[in-house]
C-alpha positions as CSV (number, residue, x, y, z in Angstrom):
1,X,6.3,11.5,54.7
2,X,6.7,8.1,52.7
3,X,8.9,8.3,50.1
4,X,7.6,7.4,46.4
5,X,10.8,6.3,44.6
6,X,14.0,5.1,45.8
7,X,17.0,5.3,43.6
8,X,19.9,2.9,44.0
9,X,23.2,4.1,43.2
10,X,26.0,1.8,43.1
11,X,29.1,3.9,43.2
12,X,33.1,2.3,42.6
13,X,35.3,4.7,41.8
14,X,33.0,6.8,40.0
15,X,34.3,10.5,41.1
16,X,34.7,11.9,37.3
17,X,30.6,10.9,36.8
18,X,29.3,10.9,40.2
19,X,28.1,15.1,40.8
20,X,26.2,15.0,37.5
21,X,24.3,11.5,38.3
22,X,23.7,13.3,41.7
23,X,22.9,16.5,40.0
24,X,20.3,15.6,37.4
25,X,17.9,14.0,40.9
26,X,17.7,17.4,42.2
27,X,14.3,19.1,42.2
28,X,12.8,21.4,44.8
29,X,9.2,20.0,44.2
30,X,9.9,16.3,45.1
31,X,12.7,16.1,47.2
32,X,10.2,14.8,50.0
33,X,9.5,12.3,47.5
34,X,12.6,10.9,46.7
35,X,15.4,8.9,48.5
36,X,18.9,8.4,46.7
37,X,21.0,5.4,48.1
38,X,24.4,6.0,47.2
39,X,25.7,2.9,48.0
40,X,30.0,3.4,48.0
41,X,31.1,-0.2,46.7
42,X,34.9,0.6,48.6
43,X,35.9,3.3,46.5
44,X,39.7,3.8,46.6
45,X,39.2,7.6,44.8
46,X,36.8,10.8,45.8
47,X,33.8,9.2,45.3
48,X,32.4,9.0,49.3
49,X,33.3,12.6,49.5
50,X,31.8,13.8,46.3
51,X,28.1,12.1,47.3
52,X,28.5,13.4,51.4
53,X,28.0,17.0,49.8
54,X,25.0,15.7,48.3
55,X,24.0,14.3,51.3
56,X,24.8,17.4,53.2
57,X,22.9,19.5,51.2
58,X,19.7,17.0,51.0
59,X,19.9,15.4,53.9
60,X,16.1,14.2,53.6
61,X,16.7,13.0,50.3
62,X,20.5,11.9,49.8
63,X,21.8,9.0,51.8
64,X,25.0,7.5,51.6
65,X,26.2,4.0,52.5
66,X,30.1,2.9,52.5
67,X,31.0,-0.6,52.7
68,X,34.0,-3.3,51.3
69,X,33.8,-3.9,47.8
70,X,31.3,-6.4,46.6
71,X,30.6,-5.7,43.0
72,X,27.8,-4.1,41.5
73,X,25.4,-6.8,42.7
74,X,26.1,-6.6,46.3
75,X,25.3,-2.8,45.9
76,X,21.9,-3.2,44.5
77,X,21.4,-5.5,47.2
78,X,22.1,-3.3,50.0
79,X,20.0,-0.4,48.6
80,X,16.9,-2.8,48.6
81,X,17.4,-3.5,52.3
82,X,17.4,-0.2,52.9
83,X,15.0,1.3,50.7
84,X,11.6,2.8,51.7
85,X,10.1,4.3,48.5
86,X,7.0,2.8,47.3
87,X,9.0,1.7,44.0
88,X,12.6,1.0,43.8
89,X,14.7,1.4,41.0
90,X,18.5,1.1,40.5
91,X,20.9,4.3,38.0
92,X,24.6,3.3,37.7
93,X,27.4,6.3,39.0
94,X,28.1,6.7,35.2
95,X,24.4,7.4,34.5
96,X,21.9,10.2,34.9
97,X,18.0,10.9,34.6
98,X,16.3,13.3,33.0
99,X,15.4,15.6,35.7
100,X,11.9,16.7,34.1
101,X,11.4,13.3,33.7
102,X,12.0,12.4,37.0
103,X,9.8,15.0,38.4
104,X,6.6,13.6,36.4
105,X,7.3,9.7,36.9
106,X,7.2,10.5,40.6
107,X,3.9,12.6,40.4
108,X,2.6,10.4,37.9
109,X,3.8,7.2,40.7
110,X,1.4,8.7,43.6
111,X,-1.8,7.7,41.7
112,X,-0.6,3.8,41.1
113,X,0.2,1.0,42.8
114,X,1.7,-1.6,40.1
115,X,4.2,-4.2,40.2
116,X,6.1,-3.0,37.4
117,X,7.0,0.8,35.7
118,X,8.4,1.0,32.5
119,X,10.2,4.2,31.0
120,X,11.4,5.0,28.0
121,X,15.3,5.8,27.9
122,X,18.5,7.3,25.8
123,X,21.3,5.6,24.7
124,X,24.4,8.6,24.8
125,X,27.3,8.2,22.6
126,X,29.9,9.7,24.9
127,X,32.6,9.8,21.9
128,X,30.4,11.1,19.1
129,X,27.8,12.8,21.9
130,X,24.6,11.5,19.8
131,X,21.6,10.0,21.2
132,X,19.4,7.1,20.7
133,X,15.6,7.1,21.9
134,X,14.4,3.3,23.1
135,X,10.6,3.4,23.2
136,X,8.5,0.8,25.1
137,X,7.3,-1.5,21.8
138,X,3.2,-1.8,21.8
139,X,2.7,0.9,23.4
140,X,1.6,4.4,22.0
141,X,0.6,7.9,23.1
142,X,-2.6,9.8,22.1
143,X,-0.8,12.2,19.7
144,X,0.2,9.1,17.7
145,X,-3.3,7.0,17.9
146,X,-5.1,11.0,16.7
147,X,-3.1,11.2,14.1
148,X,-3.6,7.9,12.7
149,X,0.1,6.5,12.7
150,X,-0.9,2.8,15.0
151,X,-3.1,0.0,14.2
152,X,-3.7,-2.9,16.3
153,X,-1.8,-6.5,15.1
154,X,-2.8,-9.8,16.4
155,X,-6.3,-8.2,17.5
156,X,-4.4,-6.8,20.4
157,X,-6.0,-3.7,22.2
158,X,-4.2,-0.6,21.5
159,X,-1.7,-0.1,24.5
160,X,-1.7,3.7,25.9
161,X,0.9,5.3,28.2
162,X,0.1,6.2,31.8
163,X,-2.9,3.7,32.3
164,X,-2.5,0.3,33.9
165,X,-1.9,-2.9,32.2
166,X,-2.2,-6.7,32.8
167,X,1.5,-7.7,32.4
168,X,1.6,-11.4,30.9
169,X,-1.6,-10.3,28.5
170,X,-1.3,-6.8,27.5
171,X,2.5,-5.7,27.6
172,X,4.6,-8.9,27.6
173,X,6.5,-7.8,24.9
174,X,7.1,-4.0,26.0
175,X,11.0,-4.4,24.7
176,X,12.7,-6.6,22.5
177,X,14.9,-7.8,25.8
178,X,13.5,-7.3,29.6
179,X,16.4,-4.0,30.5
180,X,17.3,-2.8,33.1
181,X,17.1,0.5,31.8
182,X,13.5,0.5,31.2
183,X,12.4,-0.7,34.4
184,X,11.3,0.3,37.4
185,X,10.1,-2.2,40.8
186,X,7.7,-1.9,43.6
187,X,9.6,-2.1,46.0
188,X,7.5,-4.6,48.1
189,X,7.5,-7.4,45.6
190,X,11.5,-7.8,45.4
191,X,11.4,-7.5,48.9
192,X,8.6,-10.2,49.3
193,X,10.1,-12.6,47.0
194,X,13.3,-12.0,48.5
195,X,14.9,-10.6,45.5
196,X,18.9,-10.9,45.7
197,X,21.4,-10.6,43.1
198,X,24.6,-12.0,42.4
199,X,27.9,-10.7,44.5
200,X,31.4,-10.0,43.0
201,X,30.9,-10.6,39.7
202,X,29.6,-8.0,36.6
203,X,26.7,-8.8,34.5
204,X,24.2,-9.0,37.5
205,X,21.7,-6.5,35.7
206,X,20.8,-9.6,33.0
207,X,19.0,-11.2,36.5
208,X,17.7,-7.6,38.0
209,X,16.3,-8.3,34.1
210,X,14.4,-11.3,34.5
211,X,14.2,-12.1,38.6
212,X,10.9,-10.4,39.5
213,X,9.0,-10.9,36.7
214,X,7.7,-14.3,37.8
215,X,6.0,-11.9,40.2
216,X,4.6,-9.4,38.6
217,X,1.1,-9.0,37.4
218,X,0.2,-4.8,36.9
219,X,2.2,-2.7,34.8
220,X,2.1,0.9,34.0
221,X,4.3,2.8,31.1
222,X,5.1,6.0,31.2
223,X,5.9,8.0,28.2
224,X,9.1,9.8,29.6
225,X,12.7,9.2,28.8
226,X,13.9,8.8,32.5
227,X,17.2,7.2,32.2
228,X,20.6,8.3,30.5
229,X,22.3,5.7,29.9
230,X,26.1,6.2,29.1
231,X,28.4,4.4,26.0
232,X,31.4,4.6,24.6
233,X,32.8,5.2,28.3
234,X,36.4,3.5,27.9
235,X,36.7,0.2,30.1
236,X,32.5,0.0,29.9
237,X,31.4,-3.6,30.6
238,X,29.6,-4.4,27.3
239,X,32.9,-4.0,25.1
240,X,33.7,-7.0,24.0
241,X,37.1,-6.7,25.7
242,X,35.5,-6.6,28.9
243,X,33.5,-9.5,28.0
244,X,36.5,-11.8,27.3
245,X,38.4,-10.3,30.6
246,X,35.4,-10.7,32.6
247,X,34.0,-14.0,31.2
248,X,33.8,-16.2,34.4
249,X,31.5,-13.5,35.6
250,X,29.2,-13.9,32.6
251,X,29.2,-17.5,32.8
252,X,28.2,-17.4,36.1
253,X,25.2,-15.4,35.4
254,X,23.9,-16.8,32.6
255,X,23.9,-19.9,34.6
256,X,21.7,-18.9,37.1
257,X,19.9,-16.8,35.0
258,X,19.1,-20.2,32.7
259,X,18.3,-21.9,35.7
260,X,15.7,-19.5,37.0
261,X,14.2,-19.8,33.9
262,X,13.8,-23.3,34.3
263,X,12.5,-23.8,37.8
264,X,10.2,-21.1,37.7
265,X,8.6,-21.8,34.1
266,X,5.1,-22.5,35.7
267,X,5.4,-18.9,37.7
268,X,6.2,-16.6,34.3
269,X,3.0,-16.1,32.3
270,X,2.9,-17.8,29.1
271,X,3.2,-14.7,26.9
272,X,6.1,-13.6,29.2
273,X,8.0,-17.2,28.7
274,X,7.5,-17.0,25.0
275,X,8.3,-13.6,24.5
276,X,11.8,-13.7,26.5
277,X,12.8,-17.2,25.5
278,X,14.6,-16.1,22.1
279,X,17.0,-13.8,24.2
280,X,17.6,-16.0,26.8
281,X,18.8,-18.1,24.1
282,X,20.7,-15.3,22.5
283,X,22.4,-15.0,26.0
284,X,23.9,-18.4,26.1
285,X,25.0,-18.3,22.6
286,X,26.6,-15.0,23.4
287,X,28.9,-17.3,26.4
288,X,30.0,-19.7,23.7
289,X,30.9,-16.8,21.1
290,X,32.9,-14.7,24.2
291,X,34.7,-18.0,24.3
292,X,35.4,-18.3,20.5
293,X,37.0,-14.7,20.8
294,X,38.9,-15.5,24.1
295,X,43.1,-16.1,23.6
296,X,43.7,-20.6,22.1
297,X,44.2,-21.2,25.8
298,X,43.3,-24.2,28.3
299,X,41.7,-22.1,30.0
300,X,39.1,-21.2,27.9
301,X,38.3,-24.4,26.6
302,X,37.8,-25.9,29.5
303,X,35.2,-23.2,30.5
304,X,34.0,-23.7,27.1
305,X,33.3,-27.4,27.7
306,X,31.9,-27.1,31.1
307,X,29.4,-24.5,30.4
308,X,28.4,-26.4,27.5
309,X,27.7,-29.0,30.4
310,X,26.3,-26.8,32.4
311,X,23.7,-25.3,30.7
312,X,22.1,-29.0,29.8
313,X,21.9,-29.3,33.2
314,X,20.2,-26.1,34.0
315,X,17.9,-25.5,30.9
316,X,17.8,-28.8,28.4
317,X,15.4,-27.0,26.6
318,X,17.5,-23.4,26.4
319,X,20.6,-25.9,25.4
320,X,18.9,-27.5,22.3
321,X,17.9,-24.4,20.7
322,X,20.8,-23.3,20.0
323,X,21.7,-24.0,16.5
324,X,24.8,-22.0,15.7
325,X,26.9,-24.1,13.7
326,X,30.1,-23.6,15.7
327,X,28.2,-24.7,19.0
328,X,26.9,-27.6,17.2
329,X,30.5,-28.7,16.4
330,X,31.9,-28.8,19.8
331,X,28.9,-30.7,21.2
332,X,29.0,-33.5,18.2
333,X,33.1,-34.0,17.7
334,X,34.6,-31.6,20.5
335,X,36.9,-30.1,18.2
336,X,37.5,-27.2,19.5
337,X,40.0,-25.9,16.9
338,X,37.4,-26.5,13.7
339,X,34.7,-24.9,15.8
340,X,36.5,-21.7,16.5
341,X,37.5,-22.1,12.6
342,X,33.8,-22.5,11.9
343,X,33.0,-19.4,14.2
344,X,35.4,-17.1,12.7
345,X,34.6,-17.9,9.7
346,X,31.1,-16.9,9.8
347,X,31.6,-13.8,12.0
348,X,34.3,-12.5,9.2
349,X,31.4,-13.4,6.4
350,X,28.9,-11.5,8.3
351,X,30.7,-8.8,8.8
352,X,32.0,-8.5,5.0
353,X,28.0,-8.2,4.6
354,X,27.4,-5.6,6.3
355,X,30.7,-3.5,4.8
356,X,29.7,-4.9,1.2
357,X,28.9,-2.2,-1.1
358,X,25.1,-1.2,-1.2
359,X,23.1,-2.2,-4.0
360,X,22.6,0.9,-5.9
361,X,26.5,0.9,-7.0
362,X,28.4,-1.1,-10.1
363,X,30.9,-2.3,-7.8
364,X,28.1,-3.8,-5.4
365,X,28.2,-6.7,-8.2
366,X,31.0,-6.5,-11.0
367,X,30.0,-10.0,-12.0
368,X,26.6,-9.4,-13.1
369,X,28.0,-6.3,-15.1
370,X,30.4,-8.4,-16.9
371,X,27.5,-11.1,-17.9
372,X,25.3,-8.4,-19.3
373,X,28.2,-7.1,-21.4
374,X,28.3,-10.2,-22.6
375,X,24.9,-10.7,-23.6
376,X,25.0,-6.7,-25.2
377,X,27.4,-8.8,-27.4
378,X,25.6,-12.0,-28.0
379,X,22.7,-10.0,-29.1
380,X,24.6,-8.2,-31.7
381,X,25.5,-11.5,-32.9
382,X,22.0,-12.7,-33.2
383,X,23.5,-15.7,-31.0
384,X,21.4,-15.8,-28.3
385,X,21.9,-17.7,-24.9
386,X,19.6,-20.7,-23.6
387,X,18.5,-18.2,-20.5
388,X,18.1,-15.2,-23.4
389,X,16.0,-17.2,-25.2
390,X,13.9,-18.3,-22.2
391,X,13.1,-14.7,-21.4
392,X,12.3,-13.6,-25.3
393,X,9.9,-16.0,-25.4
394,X,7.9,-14.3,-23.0
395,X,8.0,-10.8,-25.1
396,X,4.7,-9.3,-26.2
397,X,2.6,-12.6,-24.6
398,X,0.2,-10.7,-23.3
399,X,0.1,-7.6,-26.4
400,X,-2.8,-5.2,-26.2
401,X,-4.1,-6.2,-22.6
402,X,-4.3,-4.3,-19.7
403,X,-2.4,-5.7,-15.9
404,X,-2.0,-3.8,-12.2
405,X,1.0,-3.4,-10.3
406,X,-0.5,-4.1,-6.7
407,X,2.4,-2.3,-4.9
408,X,3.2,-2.4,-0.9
409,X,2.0,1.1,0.1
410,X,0.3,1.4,3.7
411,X,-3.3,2.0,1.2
412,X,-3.3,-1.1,0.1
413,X,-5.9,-3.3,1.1
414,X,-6.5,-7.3,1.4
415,X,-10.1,-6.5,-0.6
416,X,-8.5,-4.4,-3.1
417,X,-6.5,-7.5,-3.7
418,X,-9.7,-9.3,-4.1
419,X,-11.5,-6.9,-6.2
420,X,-7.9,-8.2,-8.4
421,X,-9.1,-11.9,-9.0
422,X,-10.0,-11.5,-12.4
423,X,-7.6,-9.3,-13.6
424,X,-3.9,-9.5,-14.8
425,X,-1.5,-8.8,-12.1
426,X,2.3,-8.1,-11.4
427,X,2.9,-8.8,-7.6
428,X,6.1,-6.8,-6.2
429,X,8.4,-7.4,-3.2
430,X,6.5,-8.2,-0.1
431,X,3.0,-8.5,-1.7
432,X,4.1,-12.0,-0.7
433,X,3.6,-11.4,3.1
434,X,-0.1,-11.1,2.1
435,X,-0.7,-14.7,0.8
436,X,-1.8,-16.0,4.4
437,X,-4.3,-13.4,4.3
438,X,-5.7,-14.2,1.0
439,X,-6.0,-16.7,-1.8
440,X,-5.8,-14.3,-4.7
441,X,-2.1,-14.1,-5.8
442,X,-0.6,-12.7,-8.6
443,X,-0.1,-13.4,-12.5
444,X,3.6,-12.2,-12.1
445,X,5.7,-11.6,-9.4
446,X,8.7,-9.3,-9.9
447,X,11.6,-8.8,-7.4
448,X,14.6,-6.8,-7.9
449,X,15.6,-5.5,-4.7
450,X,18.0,-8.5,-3.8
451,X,19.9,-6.6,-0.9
452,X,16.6,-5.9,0.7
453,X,14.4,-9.3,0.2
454,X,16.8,-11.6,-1.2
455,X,17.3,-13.4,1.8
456,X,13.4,-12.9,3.1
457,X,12.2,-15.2,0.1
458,X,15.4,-17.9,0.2
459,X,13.9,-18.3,4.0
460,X,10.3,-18.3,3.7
461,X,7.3,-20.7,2.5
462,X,3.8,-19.2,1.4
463,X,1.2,-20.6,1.3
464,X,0.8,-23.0,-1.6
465,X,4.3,-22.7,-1.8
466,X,4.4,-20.6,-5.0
467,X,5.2,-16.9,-5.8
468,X,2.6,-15.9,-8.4
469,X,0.5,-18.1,-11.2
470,X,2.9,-17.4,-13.7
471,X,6.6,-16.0,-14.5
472,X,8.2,-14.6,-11.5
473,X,11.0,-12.0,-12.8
474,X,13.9,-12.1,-10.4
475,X,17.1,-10.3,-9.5
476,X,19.4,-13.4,-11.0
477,X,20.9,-13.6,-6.8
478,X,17.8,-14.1,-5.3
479,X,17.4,-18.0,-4.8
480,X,13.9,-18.4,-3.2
481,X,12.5,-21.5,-1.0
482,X,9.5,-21.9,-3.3
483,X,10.1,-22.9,-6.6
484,X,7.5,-23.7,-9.4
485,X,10.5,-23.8,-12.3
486,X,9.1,-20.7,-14.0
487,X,11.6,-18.5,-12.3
488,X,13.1,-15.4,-14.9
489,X,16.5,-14.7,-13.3
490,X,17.0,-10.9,-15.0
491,X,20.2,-9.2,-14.6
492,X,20.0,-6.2,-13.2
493,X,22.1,-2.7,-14.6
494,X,22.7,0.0,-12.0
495,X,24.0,2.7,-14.6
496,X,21.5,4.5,-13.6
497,X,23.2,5.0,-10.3
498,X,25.9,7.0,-12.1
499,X,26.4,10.8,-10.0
500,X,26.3,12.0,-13.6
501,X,23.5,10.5,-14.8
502,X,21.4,10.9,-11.2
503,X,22.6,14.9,-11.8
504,X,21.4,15.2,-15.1
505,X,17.6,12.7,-14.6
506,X,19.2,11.0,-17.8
507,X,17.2,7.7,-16.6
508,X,17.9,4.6,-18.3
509,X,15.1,1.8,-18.9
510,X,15.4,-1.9,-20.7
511,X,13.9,-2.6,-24.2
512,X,14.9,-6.0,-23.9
513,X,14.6,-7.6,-20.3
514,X,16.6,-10.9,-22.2
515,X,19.8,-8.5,-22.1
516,X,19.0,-6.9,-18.4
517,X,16.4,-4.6,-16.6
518,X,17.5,-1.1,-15.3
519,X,17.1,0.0,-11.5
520,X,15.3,2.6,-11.7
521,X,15.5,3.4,-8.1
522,X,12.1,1.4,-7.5
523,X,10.4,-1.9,-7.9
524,X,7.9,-0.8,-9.6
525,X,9.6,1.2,-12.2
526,X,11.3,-2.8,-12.3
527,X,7.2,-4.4,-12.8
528,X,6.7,-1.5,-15.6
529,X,9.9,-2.4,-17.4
530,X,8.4,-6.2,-17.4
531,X,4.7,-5.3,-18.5
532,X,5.8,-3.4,-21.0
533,X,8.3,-6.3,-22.4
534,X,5.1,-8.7,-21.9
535,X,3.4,-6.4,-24.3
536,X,1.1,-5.0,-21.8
537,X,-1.2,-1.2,-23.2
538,X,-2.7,-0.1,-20.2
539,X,-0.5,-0.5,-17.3
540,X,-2.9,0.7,-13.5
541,X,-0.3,0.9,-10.3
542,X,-1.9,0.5,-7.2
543,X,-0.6,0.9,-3.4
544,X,2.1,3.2,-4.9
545,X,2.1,6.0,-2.1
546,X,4.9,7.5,-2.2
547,X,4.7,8.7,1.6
548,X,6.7,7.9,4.4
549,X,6.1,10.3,6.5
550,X,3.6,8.1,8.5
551,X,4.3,5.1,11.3
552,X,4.1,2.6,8.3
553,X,6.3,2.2,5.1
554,X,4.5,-1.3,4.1
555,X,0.6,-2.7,3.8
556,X,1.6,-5.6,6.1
557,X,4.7,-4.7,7.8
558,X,8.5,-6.1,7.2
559,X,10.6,-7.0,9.8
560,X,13.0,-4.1,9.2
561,X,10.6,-1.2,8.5
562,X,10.9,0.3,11.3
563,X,15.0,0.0,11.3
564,X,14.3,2.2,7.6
565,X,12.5,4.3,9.0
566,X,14.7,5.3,12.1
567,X,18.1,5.4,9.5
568,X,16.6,8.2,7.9
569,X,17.1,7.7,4.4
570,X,13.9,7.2,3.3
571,X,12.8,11.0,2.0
572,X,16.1,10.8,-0.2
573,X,15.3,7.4,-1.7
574,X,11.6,8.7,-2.2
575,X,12.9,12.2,-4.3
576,X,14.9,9.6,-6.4
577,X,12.2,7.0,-7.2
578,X,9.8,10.0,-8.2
579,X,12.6,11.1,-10.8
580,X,12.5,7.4,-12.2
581,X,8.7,7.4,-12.0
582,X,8.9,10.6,-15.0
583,X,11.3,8.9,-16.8
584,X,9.1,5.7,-16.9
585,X,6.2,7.9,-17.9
586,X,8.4,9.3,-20.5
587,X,9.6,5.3,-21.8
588,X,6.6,4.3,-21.7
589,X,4.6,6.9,-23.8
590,X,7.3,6.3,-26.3
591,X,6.6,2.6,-26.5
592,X,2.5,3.4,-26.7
593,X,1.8,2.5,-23.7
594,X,-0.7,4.3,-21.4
595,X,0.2,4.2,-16.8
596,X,-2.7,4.8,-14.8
597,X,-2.3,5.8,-11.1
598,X,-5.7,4.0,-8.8
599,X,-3.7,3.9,-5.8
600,X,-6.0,5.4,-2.8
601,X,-4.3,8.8,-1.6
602,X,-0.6,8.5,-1.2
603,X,1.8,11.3,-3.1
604,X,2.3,9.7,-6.6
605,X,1.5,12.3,-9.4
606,X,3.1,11.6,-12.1
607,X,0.8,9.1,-13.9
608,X,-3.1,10.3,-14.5
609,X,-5.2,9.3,-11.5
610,X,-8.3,7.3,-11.2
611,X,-10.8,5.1,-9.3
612,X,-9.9,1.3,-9.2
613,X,-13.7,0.3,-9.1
614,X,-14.6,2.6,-12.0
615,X,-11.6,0.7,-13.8
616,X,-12.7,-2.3,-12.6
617,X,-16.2,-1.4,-13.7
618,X,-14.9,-1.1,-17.6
């Protein structure tokens, strides 16, 4: 009987993982199905013996192979030579699959004959023993399309597991990075194309990665999670450690990986080139950085130098992309001292970022809190600053008129923007992303959430190169690339942050946005406190849903939505903005001024609800 799927196992001294990899392949349905190579790499412990009970016990499905160490490469290699499954695909020793899984993707193989099958996998955190689910980007099941939760970008078709796709047009961009761990091969094409990886040397997975695809043309996910794939395992290759031990292995492989890439450019389909160009250039910046963190020796700055070499003989183009600023240095004085300097120094400010207190606490920002002391005295002194005075000129503008808060919510709508043109609006956040879409933009623009768009808007030109018509109230950090000189800068008090305060919904809001503006756990509690300072009666929110329970937190999705949603925090942070959204309903009755909910659906409650045409209509 042909066999469906052969599984290559390289195995080097792998006896304390080796009986569960082995373990997790055995089903009694498709044994007849399945071959397992395990392919001993001149293992110096237990591991032959371990995988000759497998192969004793299954000897129609478990065959083992013992040869002189050649690395993980040479292993791989061997098992393709030998393989007779329809579809090859390669589980390291310290691995496993999910047996279920298994036992579908091999049913669900019998009725196909594509080039390429994708899985989904699991990272395990062997320390901590938590898991991480990679899905297959683009690509969705029926439960999810039924309930509403995916919507087609770029006028793409809607991509479905288990049916067959065109590779370079459909799924392309099925991962962020082409892994190993997603992938599975027919086993004809590597054979074909003759299909070999590097010997003796780690890293070979990065071309198992990127070799066949020239090749391939049909591609079929399948929505299982088939591989286990092991971290936090002490000596692992990935650790930087390993990295810096194992460099000249790395540098090899990027190499030839780079160089693939350049002689076969015409063979990769254009979506396929443009979608895995940005890693490959990750990769070779990854090399220089490994050297950066390797001991002030010769040794490494001489590899430094050559790969630098190297790789502009290999890929010119892969070479000038890179743009780090350490790289850079090197190639235009060779100073390889004030380059590492240069290196460090930006890898030690990154990572102060990313252990720098979140926004929502005083300390996050003990400068701003001294400044707005200050002013709390200067306005008791009736001696007003130049940048006070710049914002109290704008109080009570626009007094007695009515404005909408177009919010970010998933209901929001490029014609409910339009059905805005004529009216008085307070843009928020990443109402921004919508200006290629549409000409209407807004009166005002507010943005308070410096930690999460601060450096989105310092990076990014809109179209006509302007936030809003008129004032754009800022966080007093956020420095943005289009300027039109009617910037507010607002500091920004986070009192309300307080456990006691929080405790007790004793929620603070700004009478006077020339001292500061409260956070009231929401921008648009932020856009309230402004139309209320502008004088504004009749304040209408729109796009405010209030759910994230869906696929989508934003009308036109941010780059790091989908990181937000996956952290988990998002149902806390909602409870909290709904407290601030009753204590502006409380401020704002107090000041006379009436909030109007005409966002479509959503969750909000607190403000009276009604129809933005019938509004409109008035």
């Amino acid at each position: 009987m042909e066999k469906i799927l052969t599984i290559a196992i390289p195995a080097y001294n792998m006896e304390k993982y080796l009986a569960e990899t082995l373990k997790s392949m055995i089903a009694e349905t498709i044994m007849d199905d399945l071959e397992v190579i395990i392919v001993d790499d001149g293992s110096a412990d237990k591991t032959a013996e371990i995988a000759a009970e497998y192969v004793k016990l299954y000897p129609q499905t478990f065959k083992l192979i013992s040869k002189e160490n050649g690395g993980h490469g040479s292993a791989l290699n061997k098992g393709l030579e030998l393989a007779t499954g329809k579809y090859y695909r390669p589980i390291d020793a310290d691995d496993w699959v999910d047996t279920d899984s298994l036992v579908y993707v091999i049913n669900d193989l019998k009725k196909h004959n594509v080039d390429m099958v994708i899985t989904n996998f699991r990272k395990v955190l062997e320390k901590s023993g938590k898991t991480i689910n990679v899905r297959c980007n683009n690509v969705y099941n029926r439960r999810e399309i039924m309930e509403g939760k995916v919507k087609s970008e770029d006028n793409r078709e809607i991509n479905i597991y288990d049916y067959e796709y065109d590779f370079n047009r459909d799924l392309y961009d099925y991962a962020p990075q082409y892994l190993y761990h997603f992938v599975t091969y027919r086993t004809a094409l590597l054979k074909e194309h003759n299909i070999k990886f590097s010997e003796k040397v780690f890293y070979d997975d990065m071309e198992y990665d990127i070799y066949p695809l020239p090749y391939v043309k049909t591609v079929l996910p399948i929505d299982r999670y088939l591989y286990m794939y092991r971290l936090e395992r002490e000596g692992q290759s990935v650790e930087d450690a390993s990295f810096i031990k194992h460099r000249k292995h790395r540098y090899h492989i990027v190499l030839s990986i780079s160089r693939y890439f350049n002689d076969k450019k015409k063979d990769f389909g254009k979506n396929v080139y443009n979608h895995l160009f940005p890693d490959m250039v990750w990769k070779a910046e990854r090399q220089y950085e490994i050297y950066f963190l390797s001991p002030d020796d010769e040794a490494a700055q001489r590899e430094l130098f050559d790969f630098d070499k190297e790789l502009l003989k290999v890929n010119p183009e892969i070479y000038s992309a890179i743009k780090n600023k350490a790289v850079l240095c090197i190639r235009n004085n060779g100073d390889y001292s004030k380059a590492k300097a240069i290196f460090l120094r930006e890898k030690n400010d990154s990572e102060n970022k990313k252990r720098r207190p979140k926004a929502w606490t005083l300390e996050s920002d003990p400068e701003m809190h001294k400044m707005i002391a200050r002013r709390r005295k200067l306005k008791r002194w009736h001696r007003y600053s130049d940048e006070m005075k710049k914002i109290a000129a704008l109080k009570n503008s626009q007094e007695g008129k009515r404005c909408f808060i177009t919010c970010t919510g998933p209901s929001l709508t490029i014609e409910d923007l339009e059905l805005l043109k004529d009216e008085i609006t307070i843009g928020v956040n990443s109402i921004v992303k919508a200006y290629e879409k549409t000409d209407w933009r807004p009166t005002y623009y507010a943005m308070v959430d410096y930690f999460a768009f601060g450096e989105f808007l310092r990076t990014t030109s809109f179209p006509g190169k302007m936030l809003c018509k008129e004032e754009s109230f800022l966080h007093y950090r956020v420095d943005p690339k289009n300027k039109t000189g009617k910037e507010i800068y607002c500091l920004v008090d986070y009192a309300n942050h307080y456990q006691n305060r929080v405790k007790a919904k004793d929620i603070l809001f700004s009478d006077d946005l020339s001292v500061c503006a409260y956070d009231a756990y929401t921008v648009t509690n932020f856009a309230i406190q402004v139309a209320i300072y502008l004088g504004f009666k009749e304040i209408y929110i729109i796009g405010a849903d209030c759910n994230y329970s869906g696929s989508q937190i934003h009308f036109i999705e941010m780059p790091d939505d989908k990181v937000k949603i996956s952290a988990g925090w998002l149902p806390d942070a909602l409870a909290l903005s709904i407290e601030g959204y009753k204590a502006a309903a409380e401020f704002a009755k107090k000041k006379g001024v009436k909030i109007f909910n005409s966002t479509r659906g959503g969750m909000l409650e607190v403000f009276p609800r009604v129809s933005l045409e019938e509004v409109l209509r008035k």
